[in-house]
DSSP file (Angstrom, degrees, kcal/mol; ACC not computed):
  #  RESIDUE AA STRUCTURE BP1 BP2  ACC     N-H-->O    O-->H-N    N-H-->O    O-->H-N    TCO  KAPPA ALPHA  PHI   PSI    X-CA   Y-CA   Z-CA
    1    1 A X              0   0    0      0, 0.0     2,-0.1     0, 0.0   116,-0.1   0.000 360.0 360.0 360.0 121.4  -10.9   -9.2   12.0
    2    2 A X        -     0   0    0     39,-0.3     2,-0.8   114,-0.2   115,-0.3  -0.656 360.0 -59.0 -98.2 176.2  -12.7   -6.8    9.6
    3    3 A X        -     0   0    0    112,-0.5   113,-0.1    -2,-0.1    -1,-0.1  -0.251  63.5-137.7 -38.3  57.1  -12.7   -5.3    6.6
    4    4 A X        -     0   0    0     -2,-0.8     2,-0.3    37,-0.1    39,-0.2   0.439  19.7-114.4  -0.5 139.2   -8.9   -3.1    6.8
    5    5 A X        -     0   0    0     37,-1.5     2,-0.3    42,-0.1    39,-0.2  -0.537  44.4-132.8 -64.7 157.5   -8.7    0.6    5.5
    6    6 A X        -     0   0    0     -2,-0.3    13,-0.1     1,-0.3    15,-0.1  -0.693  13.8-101.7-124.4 140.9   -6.4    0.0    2.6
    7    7 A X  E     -A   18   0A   0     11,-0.6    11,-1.7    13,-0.4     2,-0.3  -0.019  42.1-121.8 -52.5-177.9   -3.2    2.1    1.7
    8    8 A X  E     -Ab  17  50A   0     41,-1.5    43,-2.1     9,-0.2     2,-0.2  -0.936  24.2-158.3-138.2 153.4   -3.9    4.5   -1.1
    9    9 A X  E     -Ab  16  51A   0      7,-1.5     7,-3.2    -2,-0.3     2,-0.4  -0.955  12.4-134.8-146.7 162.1   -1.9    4.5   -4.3
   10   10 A X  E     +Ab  15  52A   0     41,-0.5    43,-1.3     5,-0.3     2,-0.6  -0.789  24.4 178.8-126.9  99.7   -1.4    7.2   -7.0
   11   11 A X  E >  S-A   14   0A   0      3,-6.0     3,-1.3    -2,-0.4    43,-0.1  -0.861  72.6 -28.7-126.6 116.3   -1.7    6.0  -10.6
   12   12 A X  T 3  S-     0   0    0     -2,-0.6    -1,-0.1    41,-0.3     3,-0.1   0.876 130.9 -47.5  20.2  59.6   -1.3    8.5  -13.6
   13   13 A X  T 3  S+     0   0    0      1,-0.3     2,-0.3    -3,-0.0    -1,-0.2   0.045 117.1 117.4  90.9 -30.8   -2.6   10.9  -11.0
   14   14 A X  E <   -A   11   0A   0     -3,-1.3    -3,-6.0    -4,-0.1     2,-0.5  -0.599  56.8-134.4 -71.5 140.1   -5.5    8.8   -9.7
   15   15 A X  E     +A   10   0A   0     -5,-0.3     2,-0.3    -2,-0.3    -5,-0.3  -0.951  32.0 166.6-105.4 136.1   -5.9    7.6   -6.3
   16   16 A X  E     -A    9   0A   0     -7,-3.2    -7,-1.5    -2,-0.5     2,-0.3  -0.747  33.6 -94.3-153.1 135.1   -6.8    4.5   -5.8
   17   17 A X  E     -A    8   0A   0     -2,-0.3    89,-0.6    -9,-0.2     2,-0.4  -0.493  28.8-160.1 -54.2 131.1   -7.0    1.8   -3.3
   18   18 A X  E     -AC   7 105A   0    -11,-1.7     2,-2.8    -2,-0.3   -11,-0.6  -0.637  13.1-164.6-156.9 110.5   -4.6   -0.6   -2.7
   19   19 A X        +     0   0    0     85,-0.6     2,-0.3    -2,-0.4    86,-0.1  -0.107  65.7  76.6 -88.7  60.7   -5.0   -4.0   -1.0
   20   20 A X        -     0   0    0     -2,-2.8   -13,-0.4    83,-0.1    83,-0.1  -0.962  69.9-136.0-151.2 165.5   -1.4   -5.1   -0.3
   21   21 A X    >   +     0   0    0     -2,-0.3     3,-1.9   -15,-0.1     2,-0.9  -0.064  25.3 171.0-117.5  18.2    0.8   -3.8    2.4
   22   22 A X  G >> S+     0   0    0      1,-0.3     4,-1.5     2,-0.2     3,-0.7   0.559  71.9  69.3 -39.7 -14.7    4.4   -3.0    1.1
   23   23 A X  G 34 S+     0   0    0     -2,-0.9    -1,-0.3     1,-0.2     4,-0.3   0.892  85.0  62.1 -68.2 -39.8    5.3   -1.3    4.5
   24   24 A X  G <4 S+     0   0    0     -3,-1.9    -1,-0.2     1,-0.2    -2,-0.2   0.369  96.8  63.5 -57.0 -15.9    5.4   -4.2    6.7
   25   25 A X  T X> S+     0   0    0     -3,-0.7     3,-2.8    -4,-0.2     4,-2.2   0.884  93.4  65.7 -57.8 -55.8    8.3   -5.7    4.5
   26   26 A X  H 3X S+     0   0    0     -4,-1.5     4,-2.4     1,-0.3     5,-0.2   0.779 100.3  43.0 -35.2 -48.0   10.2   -2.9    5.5
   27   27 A X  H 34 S+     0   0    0     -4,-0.3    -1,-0.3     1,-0.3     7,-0.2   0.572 117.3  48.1 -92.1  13.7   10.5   -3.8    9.3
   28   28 A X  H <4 S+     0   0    0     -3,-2.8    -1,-0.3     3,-0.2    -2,-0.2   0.651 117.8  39.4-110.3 -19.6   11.2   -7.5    8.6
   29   29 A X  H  < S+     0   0    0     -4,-2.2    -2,-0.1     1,-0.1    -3,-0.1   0.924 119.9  41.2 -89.0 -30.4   13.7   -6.9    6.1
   30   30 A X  S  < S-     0   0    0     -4,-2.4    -3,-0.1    -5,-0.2    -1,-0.1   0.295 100.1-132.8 -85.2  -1.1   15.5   -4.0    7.6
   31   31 A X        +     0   0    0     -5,-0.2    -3,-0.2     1,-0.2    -4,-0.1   0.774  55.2 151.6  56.6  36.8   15.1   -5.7   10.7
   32   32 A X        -     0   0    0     -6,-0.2     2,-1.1     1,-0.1    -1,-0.2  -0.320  53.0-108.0-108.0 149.8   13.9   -2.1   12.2
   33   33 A X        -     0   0    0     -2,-0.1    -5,-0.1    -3,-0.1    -1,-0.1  -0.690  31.6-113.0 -97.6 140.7   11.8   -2.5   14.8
   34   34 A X        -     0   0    0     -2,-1.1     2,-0.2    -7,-0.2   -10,-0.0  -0.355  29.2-116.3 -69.4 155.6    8.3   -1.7   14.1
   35   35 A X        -     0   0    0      1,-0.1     2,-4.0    32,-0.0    -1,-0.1  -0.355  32.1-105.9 -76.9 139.0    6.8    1.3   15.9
   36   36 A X        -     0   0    0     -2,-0.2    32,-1.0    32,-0.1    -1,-0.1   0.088  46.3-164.3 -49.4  44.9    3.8    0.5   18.4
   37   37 A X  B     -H   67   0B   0     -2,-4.0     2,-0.8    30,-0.3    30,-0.2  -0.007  20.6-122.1 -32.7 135.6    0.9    1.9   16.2
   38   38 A X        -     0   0    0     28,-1.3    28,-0.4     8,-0.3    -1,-0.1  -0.849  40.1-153.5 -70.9 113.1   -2.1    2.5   17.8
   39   39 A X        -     0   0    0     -2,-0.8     2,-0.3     5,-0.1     5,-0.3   0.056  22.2-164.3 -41.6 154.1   -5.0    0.3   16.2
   40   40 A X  B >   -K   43   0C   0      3,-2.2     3,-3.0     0, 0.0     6,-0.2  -0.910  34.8-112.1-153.1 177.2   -8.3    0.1   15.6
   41   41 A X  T 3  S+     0   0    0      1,-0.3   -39,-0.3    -2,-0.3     3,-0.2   0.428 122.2  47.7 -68.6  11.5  -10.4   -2.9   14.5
   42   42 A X  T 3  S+     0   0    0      1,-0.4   -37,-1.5   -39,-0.1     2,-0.3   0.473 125.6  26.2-125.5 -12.0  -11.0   -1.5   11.5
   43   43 A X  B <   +K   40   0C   0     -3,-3.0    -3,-2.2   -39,-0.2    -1,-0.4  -0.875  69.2 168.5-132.7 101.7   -7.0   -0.3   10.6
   44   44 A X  S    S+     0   0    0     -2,-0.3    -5,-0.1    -5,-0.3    -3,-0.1   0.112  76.8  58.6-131.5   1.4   -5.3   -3.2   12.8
   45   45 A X  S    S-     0   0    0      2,-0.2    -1,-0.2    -5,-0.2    -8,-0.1   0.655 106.6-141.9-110.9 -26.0   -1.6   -2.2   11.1
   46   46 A X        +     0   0    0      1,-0.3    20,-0.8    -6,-0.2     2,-0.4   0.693  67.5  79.9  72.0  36.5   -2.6    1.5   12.7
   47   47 A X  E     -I   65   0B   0     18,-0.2     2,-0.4   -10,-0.1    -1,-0.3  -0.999  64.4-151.3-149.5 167.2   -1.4    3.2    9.9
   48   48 A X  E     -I   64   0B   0     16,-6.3    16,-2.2    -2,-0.4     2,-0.3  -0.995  23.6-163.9-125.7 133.9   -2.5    4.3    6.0
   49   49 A X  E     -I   63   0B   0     -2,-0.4   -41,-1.5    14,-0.3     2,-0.3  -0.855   9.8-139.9-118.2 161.3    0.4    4.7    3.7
   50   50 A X  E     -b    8   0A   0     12,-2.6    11,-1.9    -2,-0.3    12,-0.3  -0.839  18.0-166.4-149.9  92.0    0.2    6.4    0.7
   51   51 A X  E     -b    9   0A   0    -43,-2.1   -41,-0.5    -2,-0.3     2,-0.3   0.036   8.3-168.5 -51.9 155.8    2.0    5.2   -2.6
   52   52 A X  E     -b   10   0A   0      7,-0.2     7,-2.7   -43,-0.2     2,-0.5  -0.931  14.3-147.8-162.1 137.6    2.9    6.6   -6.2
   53   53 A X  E     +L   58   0D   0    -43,-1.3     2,-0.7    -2,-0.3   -41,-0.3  -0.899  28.8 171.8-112.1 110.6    4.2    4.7   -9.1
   54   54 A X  E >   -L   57   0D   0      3,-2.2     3,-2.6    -2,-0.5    -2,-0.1  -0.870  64.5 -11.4-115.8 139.8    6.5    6.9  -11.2
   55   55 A X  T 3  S-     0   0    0     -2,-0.7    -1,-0.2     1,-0.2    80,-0.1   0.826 132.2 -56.0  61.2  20.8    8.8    6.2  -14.1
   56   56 A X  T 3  S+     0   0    0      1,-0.2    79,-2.2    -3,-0.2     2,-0.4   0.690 111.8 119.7  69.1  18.7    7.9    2.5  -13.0
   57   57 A X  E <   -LM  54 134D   0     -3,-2.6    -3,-2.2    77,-0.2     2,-1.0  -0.936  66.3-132.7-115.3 147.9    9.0    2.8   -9.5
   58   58 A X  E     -L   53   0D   0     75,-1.4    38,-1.9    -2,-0.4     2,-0.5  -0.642  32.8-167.1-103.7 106.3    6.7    2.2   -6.6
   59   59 A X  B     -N   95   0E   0     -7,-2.7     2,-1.1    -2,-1.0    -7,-0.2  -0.797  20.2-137.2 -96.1 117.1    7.7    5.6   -4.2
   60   60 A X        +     0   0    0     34,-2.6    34,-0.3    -2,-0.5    -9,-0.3  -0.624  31.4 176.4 -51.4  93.7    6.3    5.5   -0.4
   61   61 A X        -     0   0    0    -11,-1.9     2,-0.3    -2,-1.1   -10,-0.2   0.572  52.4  -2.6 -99.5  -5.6    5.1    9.4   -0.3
   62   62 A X        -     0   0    0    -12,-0.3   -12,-2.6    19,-0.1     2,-0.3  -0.865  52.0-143.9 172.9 155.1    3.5    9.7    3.2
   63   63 A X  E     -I   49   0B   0     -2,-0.3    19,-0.5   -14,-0.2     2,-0.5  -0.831   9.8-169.0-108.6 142.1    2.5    7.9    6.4
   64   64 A X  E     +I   48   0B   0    -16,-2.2   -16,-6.3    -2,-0.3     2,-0.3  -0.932  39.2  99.3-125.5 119.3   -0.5    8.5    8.4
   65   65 A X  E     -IJ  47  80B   0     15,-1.1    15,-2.3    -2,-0.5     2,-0.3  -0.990  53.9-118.5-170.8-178.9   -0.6    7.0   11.7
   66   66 A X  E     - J   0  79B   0    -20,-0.8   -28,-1.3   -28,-0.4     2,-0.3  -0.790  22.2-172.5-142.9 113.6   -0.2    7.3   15.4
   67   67 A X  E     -HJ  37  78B   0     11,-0.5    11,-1.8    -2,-0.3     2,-1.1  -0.606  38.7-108.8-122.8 156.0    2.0    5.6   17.5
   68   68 A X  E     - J   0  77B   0    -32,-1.0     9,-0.3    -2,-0.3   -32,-0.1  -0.606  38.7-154.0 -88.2  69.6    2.4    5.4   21.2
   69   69 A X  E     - J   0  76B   0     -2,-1.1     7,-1.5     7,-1.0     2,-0.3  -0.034  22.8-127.6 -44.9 139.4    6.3    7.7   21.7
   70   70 A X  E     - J   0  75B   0      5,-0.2     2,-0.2     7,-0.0     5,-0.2  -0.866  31.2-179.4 -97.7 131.4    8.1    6.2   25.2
   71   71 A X        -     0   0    0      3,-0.9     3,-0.1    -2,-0.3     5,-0.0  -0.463  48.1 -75.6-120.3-167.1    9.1    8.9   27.6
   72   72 A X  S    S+     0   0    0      1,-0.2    -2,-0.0    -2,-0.2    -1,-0.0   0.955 122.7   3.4 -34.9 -88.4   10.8    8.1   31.1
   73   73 A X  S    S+     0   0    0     -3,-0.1     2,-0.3     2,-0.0    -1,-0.2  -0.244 127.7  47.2-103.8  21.3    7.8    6.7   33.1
   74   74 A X        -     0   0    0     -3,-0.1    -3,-0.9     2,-0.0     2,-0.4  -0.896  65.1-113.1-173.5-172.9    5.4    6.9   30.5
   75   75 A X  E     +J   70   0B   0     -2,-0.3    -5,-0.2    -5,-0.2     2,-0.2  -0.970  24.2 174.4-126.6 143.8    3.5    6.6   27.2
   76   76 A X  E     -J   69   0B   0     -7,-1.5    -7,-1.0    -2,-0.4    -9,-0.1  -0.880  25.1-136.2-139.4 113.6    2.4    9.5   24.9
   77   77 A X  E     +J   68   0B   0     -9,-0.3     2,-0.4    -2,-0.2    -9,-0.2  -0.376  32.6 168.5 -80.3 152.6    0.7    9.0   21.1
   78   78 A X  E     -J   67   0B   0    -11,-1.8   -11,-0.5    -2,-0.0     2,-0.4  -0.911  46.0 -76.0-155.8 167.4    2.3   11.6   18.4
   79   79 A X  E     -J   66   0B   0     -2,-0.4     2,-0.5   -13,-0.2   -13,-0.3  -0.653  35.4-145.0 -75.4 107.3    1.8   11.5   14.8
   80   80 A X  E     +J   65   0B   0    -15,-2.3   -15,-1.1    -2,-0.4     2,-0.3  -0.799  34.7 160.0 -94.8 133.4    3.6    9.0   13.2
   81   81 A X     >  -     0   0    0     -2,-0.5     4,-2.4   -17,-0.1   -17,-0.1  -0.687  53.5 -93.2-141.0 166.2    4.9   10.4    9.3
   82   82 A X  H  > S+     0   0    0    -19,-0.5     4,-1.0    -2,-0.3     7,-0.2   0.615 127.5  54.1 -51.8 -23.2    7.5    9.7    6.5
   83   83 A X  H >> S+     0   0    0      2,-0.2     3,-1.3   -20,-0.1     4,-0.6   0.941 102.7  53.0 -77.9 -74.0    9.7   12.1    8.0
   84   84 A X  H 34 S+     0   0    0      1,-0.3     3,-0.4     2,-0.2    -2,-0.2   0.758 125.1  29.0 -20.7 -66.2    9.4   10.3   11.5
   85   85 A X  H 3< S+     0   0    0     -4,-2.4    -1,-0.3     1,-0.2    -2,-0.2   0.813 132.1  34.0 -66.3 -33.5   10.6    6.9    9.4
   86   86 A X  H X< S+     0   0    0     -3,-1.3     3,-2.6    -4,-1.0     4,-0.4  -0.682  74.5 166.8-161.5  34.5   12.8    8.4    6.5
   87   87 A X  G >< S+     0   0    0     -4,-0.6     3,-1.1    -3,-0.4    -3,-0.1   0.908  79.0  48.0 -37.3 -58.4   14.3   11.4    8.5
   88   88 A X  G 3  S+     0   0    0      1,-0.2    -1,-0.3    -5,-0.1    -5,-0.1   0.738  93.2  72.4 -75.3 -10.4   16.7   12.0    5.9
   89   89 A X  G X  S-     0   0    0     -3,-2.6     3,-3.7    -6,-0.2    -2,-0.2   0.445  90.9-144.7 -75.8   8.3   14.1   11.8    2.9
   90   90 A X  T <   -     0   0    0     -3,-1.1    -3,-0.1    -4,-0.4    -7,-0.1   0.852  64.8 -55.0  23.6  78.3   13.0   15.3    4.3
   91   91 A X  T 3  S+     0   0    0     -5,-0.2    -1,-0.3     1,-0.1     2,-0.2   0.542 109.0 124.4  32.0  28.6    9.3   14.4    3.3
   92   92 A X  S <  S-     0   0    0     -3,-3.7    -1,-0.1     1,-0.1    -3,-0.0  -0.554  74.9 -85.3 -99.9 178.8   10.1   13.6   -0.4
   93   93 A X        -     0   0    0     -2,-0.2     2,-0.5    -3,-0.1   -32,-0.2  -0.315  41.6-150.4 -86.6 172.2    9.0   10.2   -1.6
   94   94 A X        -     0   0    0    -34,-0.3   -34,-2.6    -3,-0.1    -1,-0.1  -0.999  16.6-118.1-153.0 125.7   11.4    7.4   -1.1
   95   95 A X  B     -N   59   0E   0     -2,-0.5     2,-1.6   -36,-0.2     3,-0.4  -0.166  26.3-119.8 -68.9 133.2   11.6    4.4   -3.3
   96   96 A X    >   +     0   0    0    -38,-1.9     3,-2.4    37,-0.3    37,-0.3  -0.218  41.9 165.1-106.3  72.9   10.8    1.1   -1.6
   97   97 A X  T 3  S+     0   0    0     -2,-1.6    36,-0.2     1,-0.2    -1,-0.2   0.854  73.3  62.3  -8.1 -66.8   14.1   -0.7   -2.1
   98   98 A X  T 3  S+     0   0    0     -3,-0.4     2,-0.7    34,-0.2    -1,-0.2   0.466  88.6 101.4 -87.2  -1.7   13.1   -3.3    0.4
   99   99 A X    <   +     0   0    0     -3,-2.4    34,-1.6   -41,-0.2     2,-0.3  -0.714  33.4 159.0 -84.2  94.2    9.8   -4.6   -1.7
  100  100 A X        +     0   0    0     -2,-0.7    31,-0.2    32,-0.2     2,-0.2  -0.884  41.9  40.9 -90.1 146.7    9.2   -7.5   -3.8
  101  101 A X  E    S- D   0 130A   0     29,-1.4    29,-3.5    -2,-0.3     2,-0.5  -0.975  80.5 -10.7 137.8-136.8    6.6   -8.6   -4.5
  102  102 A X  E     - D   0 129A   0     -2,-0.2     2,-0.5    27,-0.2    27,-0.2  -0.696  33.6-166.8-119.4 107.5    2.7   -8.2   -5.6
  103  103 A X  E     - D   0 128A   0     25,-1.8    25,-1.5    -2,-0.5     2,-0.7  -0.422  14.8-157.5 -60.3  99.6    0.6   -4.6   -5.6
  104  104 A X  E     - D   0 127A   0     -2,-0.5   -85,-0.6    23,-0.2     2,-0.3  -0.901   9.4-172.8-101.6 130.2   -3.3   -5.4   -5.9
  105  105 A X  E     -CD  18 126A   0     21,-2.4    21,-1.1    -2,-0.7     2,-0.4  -0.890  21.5-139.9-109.5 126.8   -5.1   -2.6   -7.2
  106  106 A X  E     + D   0 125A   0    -89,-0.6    19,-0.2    -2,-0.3   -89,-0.2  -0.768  27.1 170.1 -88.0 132.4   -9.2   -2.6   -7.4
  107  107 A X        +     0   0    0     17,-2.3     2,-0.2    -2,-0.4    18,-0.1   0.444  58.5  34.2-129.7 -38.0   -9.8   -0.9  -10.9
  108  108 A X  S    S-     0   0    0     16,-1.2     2,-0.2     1,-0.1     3,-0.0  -0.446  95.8 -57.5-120.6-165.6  -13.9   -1.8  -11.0
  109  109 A X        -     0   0    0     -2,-0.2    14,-0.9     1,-0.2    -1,-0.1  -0.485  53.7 -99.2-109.9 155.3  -16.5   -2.1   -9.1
  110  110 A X        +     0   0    0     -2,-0.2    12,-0.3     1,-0.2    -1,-0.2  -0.224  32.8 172.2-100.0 172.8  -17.0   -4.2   -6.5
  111  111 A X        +     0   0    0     10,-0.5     2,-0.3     1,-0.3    -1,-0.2   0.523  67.6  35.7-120.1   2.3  -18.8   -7.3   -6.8
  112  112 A X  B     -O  121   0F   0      9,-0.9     9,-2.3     2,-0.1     2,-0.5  -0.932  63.2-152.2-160.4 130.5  -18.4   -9.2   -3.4
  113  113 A X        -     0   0    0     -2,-0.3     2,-0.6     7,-0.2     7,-0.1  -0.854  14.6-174.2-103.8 106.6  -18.2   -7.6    0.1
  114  114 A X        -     0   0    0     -2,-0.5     2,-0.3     3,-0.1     5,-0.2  -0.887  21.4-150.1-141.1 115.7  -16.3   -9.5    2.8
  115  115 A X  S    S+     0   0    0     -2,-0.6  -112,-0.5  -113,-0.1     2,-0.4   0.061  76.2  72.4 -48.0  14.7  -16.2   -8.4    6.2
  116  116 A X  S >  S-     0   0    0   -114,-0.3     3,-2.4    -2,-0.3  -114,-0.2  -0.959 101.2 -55.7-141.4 129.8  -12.5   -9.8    7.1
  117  117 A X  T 3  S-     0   0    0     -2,-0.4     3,-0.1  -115,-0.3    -3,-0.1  -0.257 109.2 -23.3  52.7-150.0   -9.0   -7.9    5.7
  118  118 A X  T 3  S+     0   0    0      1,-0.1    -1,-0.2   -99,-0.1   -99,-0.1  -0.060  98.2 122.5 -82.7  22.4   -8.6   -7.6    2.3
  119  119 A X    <   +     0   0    0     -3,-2.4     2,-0.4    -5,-0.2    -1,-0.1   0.196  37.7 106.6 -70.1  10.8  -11.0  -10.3    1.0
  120  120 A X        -     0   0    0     -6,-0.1    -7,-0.2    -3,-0.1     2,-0.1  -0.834  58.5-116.9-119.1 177.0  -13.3   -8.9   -1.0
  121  121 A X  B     -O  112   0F   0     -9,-2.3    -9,-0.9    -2,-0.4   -10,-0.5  -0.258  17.7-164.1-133.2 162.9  -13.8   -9.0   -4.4
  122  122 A X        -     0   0    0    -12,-0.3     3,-0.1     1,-0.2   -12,-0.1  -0.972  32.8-123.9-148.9 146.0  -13.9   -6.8   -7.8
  123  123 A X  S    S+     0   0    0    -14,-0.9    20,-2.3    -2,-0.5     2,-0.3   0.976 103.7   2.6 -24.0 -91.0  -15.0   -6.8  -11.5
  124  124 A X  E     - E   0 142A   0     18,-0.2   -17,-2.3    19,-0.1   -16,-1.2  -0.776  68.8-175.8-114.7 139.7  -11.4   -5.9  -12.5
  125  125 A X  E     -DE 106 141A   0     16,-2.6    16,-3.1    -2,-0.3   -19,-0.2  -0.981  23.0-132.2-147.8 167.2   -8.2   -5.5  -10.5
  126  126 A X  E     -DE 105 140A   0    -21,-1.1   -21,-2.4    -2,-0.3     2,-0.3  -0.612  25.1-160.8-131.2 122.1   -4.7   -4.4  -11.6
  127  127 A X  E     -D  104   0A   0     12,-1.1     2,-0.5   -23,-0.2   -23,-0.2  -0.871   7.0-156.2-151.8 114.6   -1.9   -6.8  -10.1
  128  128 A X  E     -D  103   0A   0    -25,-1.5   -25,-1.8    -2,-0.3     2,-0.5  -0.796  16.1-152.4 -80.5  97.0    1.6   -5.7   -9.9
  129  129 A X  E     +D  102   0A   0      8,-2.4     7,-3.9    -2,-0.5     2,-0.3  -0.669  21.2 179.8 -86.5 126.2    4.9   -7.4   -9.8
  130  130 A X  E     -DF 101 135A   0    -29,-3.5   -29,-1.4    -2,-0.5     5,-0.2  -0.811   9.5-171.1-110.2 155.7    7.4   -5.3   -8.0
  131  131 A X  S    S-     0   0    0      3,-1.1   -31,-0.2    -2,-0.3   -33,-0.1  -0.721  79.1 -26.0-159.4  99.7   11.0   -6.5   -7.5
  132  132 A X  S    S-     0   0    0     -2,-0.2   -32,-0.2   -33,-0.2   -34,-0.2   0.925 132.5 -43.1  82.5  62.2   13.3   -4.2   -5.1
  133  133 A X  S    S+     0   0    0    -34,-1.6   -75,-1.4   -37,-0.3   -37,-0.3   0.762 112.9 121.7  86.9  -0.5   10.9   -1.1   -6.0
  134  134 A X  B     -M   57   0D   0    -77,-0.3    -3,-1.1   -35,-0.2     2,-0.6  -0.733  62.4-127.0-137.1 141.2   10.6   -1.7   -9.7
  135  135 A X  B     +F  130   0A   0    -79,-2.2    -5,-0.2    -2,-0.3     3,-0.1  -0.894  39.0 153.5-109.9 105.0    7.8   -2.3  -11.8
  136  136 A X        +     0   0    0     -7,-3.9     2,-0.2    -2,-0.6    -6,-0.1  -0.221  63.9  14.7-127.4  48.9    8.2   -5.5  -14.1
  137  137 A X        -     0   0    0     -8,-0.2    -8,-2.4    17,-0.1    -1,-0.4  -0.245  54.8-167.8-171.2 147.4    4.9   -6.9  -15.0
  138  138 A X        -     0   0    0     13,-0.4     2,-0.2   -10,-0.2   -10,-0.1  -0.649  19.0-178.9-123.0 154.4    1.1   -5.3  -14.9
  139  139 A X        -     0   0    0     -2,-0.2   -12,-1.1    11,-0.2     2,-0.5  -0.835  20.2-138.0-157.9 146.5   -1.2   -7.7  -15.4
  140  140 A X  E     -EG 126 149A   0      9,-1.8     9,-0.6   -14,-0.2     2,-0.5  -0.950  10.4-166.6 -98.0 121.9   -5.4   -7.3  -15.5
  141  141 A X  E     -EG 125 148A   0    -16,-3.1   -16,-2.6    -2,-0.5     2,-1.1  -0.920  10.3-172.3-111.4 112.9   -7.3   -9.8  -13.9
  142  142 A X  E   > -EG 124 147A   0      5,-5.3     5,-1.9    -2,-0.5   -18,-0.2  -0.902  13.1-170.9-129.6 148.0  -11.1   -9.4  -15.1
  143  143 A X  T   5S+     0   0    0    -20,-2.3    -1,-0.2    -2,-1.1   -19,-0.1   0.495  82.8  48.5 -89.0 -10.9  -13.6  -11.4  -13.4
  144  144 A X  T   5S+     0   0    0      1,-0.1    -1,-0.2     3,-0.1    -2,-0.1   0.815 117.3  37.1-107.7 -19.0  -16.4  -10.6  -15.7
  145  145 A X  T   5S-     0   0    0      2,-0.1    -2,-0.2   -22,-0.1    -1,-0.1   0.478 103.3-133.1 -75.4 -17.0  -14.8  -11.2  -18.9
  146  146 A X  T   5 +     0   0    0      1,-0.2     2,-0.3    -4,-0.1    -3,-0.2   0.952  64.9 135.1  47.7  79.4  -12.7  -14.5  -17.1
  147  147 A X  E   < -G  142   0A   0     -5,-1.9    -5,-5.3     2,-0.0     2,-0.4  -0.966  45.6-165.6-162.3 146.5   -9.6  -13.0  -18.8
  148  148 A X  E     +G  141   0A   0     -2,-0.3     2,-0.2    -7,-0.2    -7,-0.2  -0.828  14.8 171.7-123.1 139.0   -5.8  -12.1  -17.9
  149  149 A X  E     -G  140   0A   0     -9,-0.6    -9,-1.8    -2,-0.4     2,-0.7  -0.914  27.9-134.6-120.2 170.9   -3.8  -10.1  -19.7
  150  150 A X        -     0   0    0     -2,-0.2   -11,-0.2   -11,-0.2    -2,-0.0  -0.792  28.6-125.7-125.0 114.5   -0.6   -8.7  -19.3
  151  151 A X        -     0   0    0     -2,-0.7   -13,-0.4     1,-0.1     3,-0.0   0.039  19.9-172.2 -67.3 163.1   -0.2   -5.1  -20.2
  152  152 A X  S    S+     0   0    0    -15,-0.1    -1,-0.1   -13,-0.0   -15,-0.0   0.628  83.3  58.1 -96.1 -30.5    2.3   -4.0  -22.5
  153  153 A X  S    S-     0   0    0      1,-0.1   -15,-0.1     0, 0.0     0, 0.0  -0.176 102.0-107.4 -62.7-179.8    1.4   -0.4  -21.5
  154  154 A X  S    S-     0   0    0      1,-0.1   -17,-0.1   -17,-0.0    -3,-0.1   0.883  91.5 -12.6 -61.7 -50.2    1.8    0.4  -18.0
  155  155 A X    >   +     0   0    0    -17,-0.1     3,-1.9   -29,-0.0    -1,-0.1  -0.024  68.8 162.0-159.7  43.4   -1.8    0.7  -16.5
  156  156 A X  G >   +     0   0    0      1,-0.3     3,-0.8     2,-0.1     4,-0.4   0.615  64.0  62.8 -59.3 -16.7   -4.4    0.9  -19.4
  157  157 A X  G 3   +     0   0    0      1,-0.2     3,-0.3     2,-0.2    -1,-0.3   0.734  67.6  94.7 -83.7 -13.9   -7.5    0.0  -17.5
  158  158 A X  G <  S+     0   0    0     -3,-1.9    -1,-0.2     1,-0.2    -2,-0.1   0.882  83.3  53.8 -56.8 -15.8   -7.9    2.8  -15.1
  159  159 A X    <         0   0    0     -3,-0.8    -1,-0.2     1,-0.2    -2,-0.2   0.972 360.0 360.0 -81.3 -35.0  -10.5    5.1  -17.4
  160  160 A X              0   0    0     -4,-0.4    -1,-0.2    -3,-0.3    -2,-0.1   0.752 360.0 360.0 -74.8 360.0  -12.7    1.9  -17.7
């Protein structure tokens, strides 16, 4: 496998990378079935989603992907969107209920390049515990300082 495009997430306005997948909980929790994205070796989930944390909740705001639609006798790709999943969120963001877990965020630069998934490596990264949608612990992991901490602000390291 190689190196995944990453979802993007939105942090006090910045956009940002972000090497965790919280969408793929969705169809295992809601028991939905997932749609047949079309792939490619370099996006192998065949979509990019695009994330916001506000007010300390982590909001899905938009899908990009394209997924292979069933007709009668036949197969057609269309544009798969937030609307498409979330029909009734009429394209506003929609809180992701159905995650727990952990958000890793790349905050510096990086310091080790590995061609398979999300395995390569950074300075500093930003690691998030979510629980149902919720933002309960930030933490900094920096790799050149060999230091943790765990913020009491929200997300202080994005200007470094």
């Amino acid at each position: 496998m190689a190196a995944q495009v990453p979802d993007k997430i939105v942090l006090d306005g910045k956009l940002m990378d972000l090497y965790s997948n919280p969408l793929e909980l969705y169809w295992l929790k809601t028991k939905k079935m997932r749609p047949p994205f079309v792939y490619t070796s370099e996006c192998i989930r065949g979509y990019v989603a695009k994330w916001e944390i506000r007010a300390n909740q982590l909001l899905l705001r938009e899908i990009e992907g394209t997924y292979n639609r069933s007709f009668i006798l036949f197969y057609r790709q269309a544009p798969y969107t937030l609307k498409k999943l979330f029909p009734k969120s009429k394209n506003r963001p929609v809180l992701a209920v159905w995650f727990s877990g952990k958000l890793r965020i790349p905050i510096a630069r990086m310091t080790m390049y590995e061609d398979h998934g999300y395995d390569s490596r950074f300075e500093k990264e930003l690691i998030m515990t979510i629980h149902k949608g919720e933002v309960v612990k930030v933490v900094t992991l920096d790799f050149v300082e060999k230091s943790l901490v765990v913020n009491s602000e929200m997300h202080p390291d994005l200007d470094s």
